[in-house]
C-alpha positions in Angstrom: 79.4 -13.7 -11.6 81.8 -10.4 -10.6 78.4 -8.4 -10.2 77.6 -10.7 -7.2 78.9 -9.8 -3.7 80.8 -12.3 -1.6 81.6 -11.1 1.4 82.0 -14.9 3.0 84.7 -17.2 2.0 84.6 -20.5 3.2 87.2 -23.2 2.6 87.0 -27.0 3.4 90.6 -29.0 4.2 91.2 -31.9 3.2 92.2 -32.5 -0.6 91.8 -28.4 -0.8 94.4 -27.5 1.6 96.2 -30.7 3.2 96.9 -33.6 1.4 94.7 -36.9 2.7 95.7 -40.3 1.7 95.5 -43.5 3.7 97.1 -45.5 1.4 100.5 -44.2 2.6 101.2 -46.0 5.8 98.9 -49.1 5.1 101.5 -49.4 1.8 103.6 -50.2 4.8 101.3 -52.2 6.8 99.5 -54.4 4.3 102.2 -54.8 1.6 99.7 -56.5 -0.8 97.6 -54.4 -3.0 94.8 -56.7 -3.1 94.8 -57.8 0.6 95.4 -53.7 1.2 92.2 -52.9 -1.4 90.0 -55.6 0.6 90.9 -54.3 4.1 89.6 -51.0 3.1 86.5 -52.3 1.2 85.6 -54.4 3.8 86.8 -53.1 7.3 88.3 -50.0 7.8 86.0 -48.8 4.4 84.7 -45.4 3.8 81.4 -45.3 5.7 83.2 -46.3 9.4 85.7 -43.5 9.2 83.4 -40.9 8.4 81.3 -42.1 11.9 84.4 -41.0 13.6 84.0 -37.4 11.2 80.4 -37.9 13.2 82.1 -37.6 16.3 82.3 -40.7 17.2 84.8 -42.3 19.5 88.0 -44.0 18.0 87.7 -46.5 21.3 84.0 -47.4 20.0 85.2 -47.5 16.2 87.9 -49.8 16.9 85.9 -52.2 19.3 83.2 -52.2 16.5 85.6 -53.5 13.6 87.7 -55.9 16.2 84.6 -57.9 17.3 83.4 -58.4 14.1 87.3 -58.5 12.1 89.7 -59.9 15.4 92.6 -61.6 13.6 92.7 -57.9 12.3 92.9 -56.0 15.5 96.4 -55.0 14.8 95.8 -53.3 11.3 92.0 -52.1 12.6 94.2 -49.9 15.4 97.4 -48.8 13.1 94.4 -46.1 11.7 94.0 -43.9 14.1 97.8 -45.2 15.3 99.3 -43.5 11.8 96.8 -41.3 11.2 99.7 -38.6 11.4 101.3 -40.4 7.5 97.8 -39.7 5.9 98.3 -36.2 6.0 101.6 -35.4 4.8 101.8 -31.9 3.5 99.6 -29.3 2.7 99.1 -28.1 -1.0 101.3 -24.8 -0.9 99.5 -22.9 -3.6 96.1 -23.1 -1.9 97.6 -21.9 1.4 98.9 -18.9 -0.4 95.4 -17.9 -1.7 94.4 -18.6 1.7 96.6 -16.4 3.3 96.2 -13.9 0.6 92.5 -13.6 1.5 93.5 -12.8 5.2 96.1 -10.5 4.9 93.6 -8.8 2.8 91.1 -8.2 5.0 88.8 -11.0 3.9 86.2 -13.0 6.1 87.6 -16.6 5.7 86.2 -19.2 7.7 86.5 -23.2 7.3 84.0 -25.8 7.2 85.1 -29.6 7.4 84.6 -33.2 7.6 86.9 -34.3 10.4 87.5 -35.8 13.8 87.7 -33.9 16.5 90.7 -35.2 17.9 92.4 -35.4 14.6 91.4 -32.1 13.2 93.2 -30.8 16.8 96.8 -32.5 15.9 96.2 -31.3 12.2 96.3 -27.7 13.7 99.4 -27.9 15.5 101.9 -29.6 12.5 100.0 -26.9 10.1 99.4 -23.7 11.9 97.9 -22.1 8.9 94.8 -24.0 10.2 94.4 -21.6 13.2 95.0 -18.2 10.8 90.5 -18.1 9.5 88.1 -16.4 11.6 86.6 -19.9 13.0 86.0 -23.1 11.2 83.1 -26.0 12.1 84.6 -29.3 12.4 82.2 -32.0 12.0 83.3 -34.3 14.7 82.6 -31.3 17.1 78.7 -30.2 16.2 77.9 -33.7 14.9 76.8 -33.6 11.2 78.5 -34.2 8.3 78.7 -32.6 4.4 77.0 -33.0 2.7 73.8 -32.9 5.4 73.2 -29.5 4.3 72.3 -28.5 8.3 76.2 -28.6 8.4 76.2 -25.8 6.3 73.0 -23.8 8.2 75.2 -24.5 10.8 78.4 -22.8 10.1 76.3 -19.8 8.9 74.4 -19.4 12.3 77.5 -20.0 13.8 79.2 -17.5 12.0 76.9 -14.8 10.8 77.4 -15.4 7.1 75.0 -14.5 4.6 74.3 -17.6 2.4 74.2 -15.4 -0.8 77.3 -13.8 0.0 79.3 -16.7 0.6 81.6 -19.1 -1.3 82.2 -22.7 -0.5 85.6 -24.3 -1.9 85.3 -28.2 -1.6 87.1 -30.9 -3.6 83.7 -33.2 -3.8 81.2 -32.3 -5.7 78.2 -33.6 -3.6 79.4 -31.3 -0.8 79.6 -28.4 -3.5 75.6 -29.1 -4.9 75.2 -28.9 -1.0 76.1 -25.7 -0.4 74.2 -24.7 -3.5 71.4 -26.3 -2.0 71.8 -24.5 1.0 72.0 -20.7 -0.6 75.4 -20.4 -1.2 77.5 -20.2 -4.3 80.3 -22.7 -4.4 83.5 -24.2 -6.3 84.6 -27.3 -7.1 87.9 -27.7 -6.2 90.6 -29.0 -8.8 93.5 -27.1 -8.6 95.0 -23.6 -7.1 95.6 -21.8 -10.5 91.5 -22.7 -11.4 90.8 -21.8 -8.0 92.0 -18.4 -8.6 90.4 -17.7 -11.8 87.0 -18.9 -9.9 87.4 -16.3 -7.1 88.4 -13.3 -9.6 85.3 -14.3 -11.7 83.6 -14.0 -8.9 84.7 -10.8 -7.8 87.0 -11.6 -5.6 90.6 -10.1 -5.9 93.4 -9.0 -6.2 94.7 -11.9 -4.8 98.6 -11.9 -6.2 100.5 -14.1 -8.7 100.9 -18.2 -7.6 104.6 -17.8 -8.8 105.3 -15.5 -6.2 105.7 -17.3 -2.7 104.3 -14.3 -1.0 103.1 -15.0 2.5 105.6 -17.9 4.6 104.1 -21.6 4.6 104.3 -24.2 6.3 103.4 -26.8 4.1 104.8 -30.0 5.3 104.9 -31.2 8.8 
């Protein structure tokens, strides 16, 4: 892999670079695990937050679930409400390599699955979000990974070469994606396996993950 040239970096954000949970505030809000584990399953699940990553409206997703879930209403708004406790920190080692990449010289650009309203407040409490050359936010052009016209997309958008970029994504369907779309791409575990990717890649010198190198702000 070191003989091909990646001139493109492209990082998603969540689980890669900030930490995403809901089950932090809603341990709060719905005490019991199983009541906690149904509410998600069955109202505030998977596939109705990922309409708002569609762009749309958290007015129109909450009137959705509360006509159909009303003796709910209360947990249904305390989503958007605590968003802010779902995101915690930011995974430190990752934002180094980031950071690394820049100060380097590096195109780095961002490509995520996100509101637009939230992806805005995620900016301010972690201004390393603001440091890439541009990123495509979901919520904002309306598709979602892993629709691979997301990723056509943010290569229009940004001039990149699909056979000299990288995509760095924690799920794997969004990985094949890219693939799919001309791109090489790693699946994201850790920041230490991330590394050795890039350098097999071709990609480096990018430092030692011991040193703290460039200042963070990893936790809001």
């Amino acid at each position: 892999m070191s003989s091909v040239d990646i001139r493109h970096i492209v990082f998603d954000i969540g689980k890669v670079l900030i930490h995403y949970d809901p089950q932090i505030p809603y341990s709060r809000i719905i005490p019991d695990e199983a009541e906690r584990n149904w509410f998600f399953a069955n109202v505030c699940t998977h596939d109705w937050n990922i309409e708002q990553d569609r762009g749309r409206p958290w007015e129109e997703a909450e009137t959705l679930l509360i006509r159909d879930y009303p003796e709910h209403e209360e947990q249904i708004r305390a989503f958007r409400l605590h968003w802010h406790e779902m995101v915690p920190h930011a995974y430190p080692e990752t934002v180094s390599l980031l950071e690394r990449l820049i100060a380097e010289g590096r195109d780095v650009t961002m490509l995520t699955n996100f509101a637009s309203d939230t992806f805005r407040e995620a900016q301010k409490r972690f201004p390393f979000l603001t440091l890439p050359r541009g990123v495509t936010v979901s919520g904002d052009v309306g598709l979602i990974k892993p629709d691979i016209e997301i990723y056509r997309t943010h290569a229009r958008t940004f001039g990149l070469e699909p056979a000299a970029t990288i995509f760095i994504d924690d799920s794997l369907a969004n990985v094949e994606a890219a693939r799919a779309a001309g791109w090489h791409a790693i699946h994201f575990t850790d920041a230490r396996v991330l590394r050795a990717d890039l350098v097999a890649y071709g990609v480096q010198p990018l430092g030692d993950l011991d040193d703290p190198g460039l200042a963070v702000a990893t936790r809001a």
